[in-house]
C-alpha positions as CSV (number, residue, x, y, z in Angstrom):
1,X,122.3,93.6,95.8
2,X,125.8,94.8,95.5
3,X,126.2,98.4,97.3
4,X,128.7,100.4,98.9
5,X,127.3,102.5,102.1
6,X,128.8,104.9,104.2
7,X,128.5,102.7,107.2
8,X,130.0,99.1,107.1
9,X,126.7,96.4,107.2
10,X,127.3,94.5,109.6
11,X,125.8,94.8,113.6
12,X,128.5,95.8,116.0
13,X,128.6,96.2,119.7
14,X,131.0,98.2,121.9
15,X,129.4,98.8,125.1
16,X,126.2,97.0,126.5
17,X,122.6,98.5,125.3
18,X,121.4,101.1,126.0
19,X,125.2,102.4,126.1
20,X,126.2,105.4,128.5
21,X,125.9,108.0,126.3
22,X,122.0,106.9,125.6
23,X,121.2,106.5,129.1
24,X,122.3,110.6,129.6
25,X,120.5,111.3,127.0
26,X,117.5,109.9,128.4
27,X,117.9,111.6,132.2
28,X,117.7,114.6,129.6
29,X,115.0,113.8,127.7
30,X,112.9,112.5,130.7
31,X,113.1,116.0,132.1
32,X,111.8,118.3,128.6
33,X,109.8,115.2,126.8
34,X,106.4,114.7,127.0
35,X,106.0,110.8,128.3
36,X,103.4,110.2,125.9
37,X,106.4,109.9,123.0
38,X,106.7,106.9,124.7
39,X,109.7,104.5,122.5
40,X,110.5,101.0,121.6
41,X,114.1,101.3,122.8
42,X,116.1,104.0,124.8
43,X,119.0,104.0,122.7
44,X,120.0,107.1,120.9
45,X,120.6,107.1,117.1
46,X,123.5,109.4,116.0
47,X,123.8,108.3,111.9
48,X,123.0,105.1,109.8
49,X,123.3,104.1,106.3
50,X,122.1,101.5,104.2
51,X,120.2,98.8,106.9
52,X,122.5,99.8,109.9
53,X,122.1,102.2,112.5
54,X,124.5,103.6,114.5
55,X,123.9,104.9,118.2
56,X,125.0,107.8,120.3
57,X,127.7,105.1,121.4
58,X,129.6,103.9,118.3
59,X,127.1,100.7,118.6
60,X,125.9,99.9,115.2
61,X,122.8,98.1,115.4
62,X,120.7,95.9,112.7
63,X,117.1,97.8,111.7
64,X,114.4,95.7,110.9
65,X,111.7,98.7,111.2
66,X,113.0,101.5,109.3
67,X,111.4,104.1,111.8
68,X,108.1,102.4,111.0
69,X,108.5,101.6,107.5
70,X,110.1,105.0,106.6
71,X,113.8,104.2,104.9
72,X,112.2,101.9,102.3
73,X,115.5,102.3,100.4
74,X,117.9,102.8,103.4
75,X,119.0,105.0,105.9
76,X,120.7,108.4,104.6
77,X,120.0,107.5,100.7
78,X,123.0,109.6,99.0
79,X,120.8,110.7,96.0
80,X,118.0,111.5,98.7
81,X,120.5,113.4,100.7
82,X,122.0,115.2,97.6
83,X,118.6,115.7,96.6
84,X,117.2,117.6,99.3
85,X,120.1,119.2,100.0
86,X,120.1,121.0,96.6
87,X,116.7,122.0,97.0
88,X,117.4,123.2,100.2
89,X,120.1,125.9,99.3
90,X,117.4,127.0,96.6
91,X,114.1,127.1,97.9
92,X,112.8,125.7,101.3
93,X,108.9,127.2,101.5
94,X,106.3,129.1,99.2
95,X,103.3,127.1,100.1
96,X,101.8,125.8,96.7
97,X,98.2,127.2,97.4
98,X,100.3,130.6,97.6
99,X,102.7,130.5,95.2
100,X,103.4,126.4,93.1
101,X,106.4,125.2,92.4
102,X,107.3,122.4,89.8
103,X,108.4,119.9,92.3
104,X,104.9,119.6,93.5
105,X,103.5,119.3,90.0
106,X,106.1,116.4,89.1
107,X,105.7,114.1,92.5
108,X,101.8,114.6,91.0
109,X,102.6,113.3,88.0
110,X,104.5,110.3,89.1
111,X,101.7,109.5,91.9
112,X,99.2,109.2,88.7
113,X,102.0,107.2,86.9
114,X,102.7,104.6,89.6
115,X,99.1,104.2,91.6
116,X,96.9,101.3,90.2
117,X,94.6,102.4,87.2
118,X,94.5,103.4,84.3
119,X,92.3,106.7,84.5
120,X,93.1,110.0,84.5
121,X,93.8,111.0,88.4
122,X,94.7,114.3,90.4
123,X,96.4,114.0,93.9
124,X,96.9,116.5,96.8
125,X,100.1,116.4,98.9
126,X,100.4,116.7,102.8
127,X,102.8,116.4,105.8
128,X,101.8,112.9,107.1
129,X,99.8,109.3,106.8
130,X,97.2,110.8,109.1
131,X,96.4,114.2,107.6
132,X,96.4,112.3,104.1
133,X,94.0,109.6,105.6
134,X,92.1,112.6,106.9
135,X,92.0,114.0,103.7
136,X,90.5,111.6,101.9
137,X,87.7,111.1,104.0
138,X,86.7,114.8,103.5
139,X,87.3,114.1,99.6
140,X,85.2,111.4,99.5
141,X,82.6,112.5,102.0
142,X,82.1,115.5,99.3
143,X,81.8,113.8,96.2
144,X,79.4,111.1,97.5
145,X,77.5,113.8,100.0
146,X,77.5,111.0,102.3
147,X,78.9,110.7,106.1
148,X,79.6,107.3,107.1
149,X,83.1,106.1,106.8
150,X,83.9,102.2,107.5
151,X,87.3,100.9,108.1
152,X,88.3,97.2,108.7
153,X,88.9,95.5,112.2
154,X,92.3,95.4,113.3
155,X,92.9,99.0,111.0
156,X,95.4,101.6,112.4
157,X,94.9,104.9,110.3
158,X,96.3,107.3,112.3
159,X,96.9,109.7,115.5
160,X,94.5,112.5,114.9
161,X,90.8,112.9,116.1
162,X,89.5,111.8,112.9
163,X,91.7,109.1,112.2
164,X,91.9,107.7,115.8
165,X,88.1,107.2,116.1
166,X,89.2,105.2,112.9
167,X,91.9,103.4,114.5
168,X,90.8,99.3,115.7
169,X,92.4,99.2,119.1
170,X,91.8,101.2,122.2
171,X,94.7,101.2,123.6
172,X,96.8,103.1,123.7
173,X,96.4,105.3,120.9
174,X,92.4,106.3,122.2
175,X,92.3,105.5,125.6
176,X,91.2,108.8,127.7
177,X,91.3,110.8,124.0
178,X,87.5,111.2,123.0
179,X,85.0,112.1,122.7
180,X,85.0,111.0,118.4
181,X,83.8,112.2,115.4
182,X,80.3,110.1,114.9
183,X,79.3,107.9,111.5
184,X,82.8,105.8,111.6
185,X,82.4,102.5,111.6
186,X,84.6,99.4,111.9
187,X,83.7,96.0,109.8
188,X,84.8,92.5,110.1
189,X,88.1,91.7,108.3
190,X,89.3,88.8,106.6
191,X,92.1,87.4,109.1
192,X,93.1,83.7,107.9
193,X,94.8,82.5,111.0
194,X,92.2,83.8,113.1
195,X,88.5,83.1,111.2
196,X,90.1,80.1,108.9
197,X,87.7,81.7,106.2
198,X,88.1,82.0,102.3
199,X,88.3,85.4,100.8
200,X,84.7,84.9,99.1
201,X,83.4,84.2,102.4
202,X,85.1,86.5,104.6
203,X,84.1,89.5,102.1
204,X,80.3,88.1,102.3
205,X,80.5,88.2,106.9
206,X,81.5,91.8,106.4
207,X,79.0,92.9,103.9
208,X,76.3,91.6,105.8
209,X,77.4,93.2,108.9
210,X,77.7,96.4,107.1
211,X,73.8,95.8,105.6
212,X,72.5,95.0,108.9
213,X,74.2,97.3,111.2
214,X,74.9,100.6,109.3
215,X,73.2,101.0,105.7
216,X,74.8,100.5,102.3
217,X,73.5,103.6,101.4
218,X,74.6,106.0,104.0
219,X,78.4,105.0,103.3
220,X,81.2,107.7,101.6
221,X,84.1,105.5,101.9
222,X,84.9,102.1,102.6
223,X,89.3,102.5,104.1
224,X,91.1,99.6,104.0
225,X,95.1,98.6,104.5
226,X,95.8,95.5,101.7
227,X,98.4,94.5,104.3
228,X,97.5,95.8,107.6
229,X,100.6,97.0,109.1
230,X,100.2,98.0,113.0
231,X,97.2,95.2,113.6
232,X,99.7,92.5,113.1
233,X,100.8,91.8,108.9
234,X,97.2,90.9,108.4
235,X,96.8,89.6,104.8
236,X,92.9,89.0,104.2
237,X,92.4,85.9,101.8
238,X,92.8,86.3,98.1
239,X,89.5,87.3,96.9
240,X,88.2,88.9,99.6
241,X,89.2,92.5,98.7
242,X,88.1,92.0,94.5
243,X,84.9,91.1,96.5
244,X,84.1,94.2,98.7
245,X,85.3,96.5,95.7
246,X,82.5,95.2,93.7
247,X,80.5,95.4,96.6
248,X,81.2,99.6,96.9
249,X,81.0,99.6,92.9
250,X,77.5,98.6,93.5
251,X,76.7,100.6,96.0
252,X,78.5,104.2,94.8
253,X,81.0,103.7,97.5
254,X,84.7,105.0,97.7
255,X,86.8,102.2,98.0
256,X,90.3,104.1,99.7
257,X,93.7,101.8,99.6
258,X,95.6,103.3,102.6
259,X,99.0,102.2,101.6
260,X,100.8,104.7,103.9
261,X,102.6,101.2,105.4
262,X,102.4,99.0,102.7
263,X,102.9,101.4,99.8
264,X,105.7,102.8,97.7
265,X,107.7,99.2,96.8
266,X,108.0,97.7,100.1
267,X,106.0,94.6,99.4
268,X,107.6,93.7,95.8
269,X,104.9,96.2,94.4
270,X,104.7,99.7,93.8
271,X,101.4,99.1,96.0
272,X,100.1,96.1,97.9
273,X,96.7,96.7,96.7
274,X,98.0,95.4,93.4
275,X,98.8,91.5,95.5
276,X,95.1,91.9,95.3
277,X,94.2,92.4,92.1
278,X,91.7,95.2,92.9
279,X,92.3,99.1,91.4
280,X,91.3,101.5,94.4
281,X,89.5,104.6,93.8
282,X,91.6,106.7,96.2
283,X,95.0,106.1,97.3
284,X,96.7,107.4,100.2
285,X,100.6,107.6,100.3
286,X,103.0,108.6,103.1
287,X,105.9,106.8,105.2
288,X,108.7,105.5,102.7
289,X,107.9,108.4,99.9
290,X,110.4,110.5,100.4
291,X,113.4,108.2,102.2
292,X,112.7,109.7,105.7
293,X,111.3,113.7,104.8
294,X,107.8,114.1,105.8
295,X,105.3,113.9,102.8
296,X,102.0,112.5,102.4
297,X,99.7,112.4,99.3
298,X,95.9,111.3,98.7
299,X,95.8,110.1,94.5
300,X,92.5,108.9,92.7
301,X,89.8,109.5,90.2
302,X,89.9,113.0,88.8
303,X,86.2,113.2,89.3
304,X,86.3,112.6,92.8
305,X,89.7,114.7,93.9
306,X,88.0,117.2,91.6
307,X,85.0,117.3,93.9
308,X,86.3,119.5,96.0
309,X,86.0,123.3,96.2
310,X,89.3,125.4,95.5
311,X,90.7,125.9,99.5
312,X,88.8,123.0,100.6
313,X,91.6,121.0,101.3
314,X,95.5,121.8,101.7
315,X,97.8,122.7,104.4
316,X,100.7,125.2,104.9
317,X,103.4,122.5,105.1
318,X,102.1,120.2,102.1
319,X,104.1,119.2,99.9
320,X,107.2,121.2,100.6
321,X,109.6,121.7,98.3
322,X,112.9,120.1,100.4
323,X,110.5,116.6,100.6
324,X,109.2,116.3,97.5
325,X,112.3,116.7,95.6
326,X,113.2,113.6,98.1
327,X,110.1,112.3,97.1
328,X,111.6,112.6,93.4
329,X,114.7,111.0,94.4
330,X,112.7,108.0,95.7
331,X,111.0,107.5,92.9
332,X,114.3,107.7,90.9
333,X,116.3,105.5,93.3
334,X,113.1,102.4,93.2
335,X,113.0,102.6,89.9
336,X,117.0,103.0,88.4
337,X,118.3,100.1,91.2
338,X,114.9,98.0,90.7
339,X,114.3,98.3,94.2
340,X,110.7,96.6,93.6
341,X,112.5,93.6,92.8
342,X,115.3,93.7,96.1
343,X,111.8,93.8,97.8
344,X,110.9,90.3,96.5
345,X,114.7,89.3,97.0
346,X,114.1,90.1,100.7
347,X,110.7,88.1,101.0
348,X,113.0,85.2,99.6
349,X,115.1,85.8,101.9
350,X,112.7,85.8,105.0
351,X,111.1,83.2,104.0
352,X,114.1,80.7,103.7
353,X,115.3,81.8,106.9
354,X,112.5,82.4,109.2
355,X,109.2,80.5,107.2
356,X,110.0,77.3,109.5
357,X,109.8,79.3,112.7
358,X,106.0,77.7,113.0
359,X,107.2,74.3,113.3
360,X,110.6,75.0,115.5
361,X,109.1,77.0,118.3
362,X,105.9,75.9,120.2
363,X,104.9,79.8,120.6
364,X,104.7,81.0,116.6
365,X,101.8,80.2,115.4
366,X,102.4,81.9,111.9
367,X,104.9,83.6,109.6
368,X,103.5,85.7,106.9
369,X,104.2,88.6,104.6
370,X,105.1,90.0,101.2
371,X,108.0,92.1,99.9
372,X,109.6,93.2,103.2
373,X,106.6,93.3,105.5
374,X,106.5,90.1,107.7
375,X,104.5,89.5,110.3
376,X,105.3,86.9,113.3
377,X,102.3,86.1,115.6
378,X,103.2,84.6,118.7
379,X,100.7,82.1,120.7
380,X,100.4,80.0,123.3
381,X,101.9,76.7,122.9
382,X,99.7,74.5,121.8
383,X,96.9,77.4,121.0
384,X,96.2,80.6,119.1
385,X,95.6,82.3,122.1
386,X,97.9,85.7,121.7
387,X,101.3,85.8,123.7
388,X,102.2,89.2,124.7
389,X,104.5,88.5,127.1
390,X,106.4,86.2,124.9
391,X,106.5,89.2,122.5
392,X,107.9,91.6,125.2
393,X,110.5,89.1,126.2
394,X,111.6,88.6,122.4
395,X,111.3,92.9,122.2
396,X,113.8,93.2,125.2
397,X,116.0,90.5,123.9
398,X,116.6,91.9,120.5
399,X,117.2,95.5,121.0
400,X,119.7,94.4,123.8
401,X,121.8,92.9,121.2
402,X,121.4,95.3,118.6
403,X,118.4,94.6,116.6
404,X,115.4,96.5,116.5
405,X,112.7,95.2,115.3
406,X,108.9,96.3,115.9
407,X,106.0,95.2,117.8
408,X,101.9,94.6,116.2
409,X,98.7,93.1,117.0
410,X,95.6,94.1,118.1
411,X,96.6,91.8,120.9
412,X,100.2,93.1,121.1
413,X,101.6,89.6,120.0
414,X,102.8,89.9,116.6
415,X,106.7,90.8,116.0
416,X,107.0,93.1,113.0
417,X,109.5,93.3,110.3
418,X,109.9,96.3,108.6
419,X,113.8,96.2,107.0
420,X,114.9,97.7,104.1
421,X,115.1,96.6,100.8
422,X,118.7,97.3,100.1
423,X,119.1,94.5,103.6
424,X,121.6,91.8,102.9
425,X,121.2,88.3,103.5
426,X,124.0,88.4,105.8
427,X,122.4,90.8,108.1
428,X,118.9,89.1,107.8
429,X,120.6,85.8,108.9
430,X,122.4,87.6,111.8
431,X,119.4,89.4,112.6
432,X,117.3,86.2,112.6
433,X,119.8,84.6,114.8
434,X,119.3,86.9,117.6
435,X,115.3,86.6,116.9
436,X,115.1,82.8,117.6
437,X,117.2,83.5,121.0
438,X,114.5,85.5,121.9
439,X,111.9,83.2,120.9
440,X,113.9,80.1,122.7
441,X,114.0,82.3,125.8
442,X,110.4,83.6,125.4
443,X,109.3,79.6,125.1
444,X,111.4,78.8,128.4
């Protein structure tokens, strides 16, 4: 696409990384900071724009993983900015469940507008992925009067007690954290490079896992990421989502879409669900709604959002007024600069320059993804056995040259790509370049 952004788009080193400036910054920080805020990169982010980022330094680095998927439509959006800004100087806090505003009322409206489905929906807004994801399981818990929640292998759904008992891997977002909430559940997925399965077949594993070892009947909600973003761009077969819907359709189950990665255009959709085919009854929205403000929403069925008692679900911070009219902005930005489609442009992209990688380097064993959400596992030549340490070496190598990408996997060995949709295919090329020296040094 043909932009003009405040910083020039291109990657640009001045000192080595992390540069001087960083590494006092991080004496500092070492001294106030919990370690548990543990980060991929020490280096020190001072202003960006567009797909760049600009350190501390004056080094202006490439991002492929928009603080986790969060600048969607690029860093330091100018109607975003303007947008928040003007809010800002008007209004900054009432709390809606004290006294509403409009703003919340509209980003409601567009929610019901742009989620899959055709029926008429409510939504509720909140501060992050987690509390939405939290949110809906006490939604759906109450309209069904059931307990049990199931998510899918491999699932990441958040940091908080509730959501981290729901959360695949151990380590090292539970490890030394319980005890857990009970009646949670995790459920085979369907992972293609791993189980070689169809979708129809995959779908009928985890139903009879979820028949044998935990009841049909006991089950509120059945969570599940279309594109599982933290356990490695896992993209279960086609089918195999249409197949466990139906299966919760028969068995007065809510079937939650947590799209808080996925969700709100990144994958060349306003939702990756709709890859799928398959209309969720809840919907849970967070990450890249509000160009990098904090807002979260959960969006379904009247009936079941209705469920719920006045006070029975809300927060002080929800839906503030400064990040939903970002939120608004988003929605503005996506839809007057057809960002859904620069999504697709960027799968084009990544695909022509890094969808060989399989064949050219002994230690990829796949490239996958949709819109821009790709997903690069790394193995062991000659196996599918994960490669962590491969990973770490291509980690190091990247953010030493200014590129930061991220890091997935239940077995820490998938490199994540999370850039912008607004990304040129100059930068993805340069970008790319400094990936495969990575992976050459990784493979030795």
């Amino acid at each position: 696409m043909t932009e003009t952004f405040a910083v020039e788009q291109r990657r640009k080193l001045v000192t080595s990384l992390p540069g001087p400036n960083s590494v006092a910054l991080q004496r500092r920080r070492e001294k106030s900071v919990s370690r548990g805020a543990g980060t991929l990169a020490n280096i020190y982010m001072d202003h960006g724009a567009g797909a760049i980022l600009v350190d501390v330094d004056g080094n202006q680095l490439i991002d492929l993983g928009c603080g986790i998927g969060v600048t969607t439509i690029g860093h330091a959006n100018p109607a975003v900015v303007t947008a928040a800004a003007e809010q800002a100087a008007k209004l900054t806090h009432t709390l809606f469940t004290v006294t509403p505003y409009e703003n919340y009322v509209r980003v409601a409206e567009k929610l019901a507008e742009i989620t899959p489905g055709d029926f008429e929906k409510r939504s509720i807004l909140v501060n992050s992925g987690a509390e939405a994801v939290e949110n809906a399981v006490k939604i759906a818990r109450k309209y069904t009067g059931r307990r049990v929640i199931l998510s899918l292998d491999h699932a990441f759904h958040g940091r908080t007690n509730l959501t981290m008992a729901m959360t695949y891997r151990p380590w090292p977002e539970r490890a030394g954290m319980g005890p857990f909430p009970g009646d949670l559940f995790s459920v085979p997925v369907s992972y293609p490079f791993r189980d070689g399965l169809s979708g129809a077949d995959a779908a009928e594993r985890t139903i009879d896992y979820i028949r044998t070892h935990i009841g049909a009947s006991e089950v509120a909600a059945f969570f599940v990421e279309p594109i599982q973003g933290d356990g490695g761009i896992v993209i279960p077969a086609p089918g195999f989502f249409a197949r466990i819907k139906e299966f919760c359709e028969e068995n007065g189950i809510v079937f939650v879409a947590d799209e808080i990665q996925a969700g709100i255009a990144r994958t060349g959709a306003w939702y990756s669900i709709e890859h799928h085919g398959v209309v969720p009854d809840l919907v849970t929205s967070a990450k890249g709604i509000a160009g990098g403000f904090p807002l979260a929403a959960v969006t379904g069925r009247a009936e079941i959002m209705d469920a719920v008692q006045p006070g029975g679900i809300g927060g002080t911070f929800g839906g503030n007024p400064v990040s939903t009219a970002a939120a608004l902005a988003t929605f503005e930005e996506i839809e007057s600069k057809n960002l859904i489609a620069e999504a697709q442009r960027v799968e084009r992209a990544l695909l022509a320059r890094i969808g060989d990688w399989a064949e050219r380097f002994d230690i990829v064993g796949e490239v996958r993804g949709k819109g821009a959400m790709f997903g690069v596992e790394l193995v062991r030549p000659g196996t599918r056995e994960p490669n962590p340490e491969a990973l770490h070496t291509v980690l190091t190598h990247a953010t030493a040259n200014g590129v930061i990408p991220l890091d997935a996997g239940s077995w820490d060995s998938v490199l994540r790509l999370l850039p912008s949709v607004v990304i040129s295919e100059e930068l993805i090329d340069d970008a790319a370049g400094v990936l495969e020296e990575g992976l050459a040094k990784a493979q030795g």
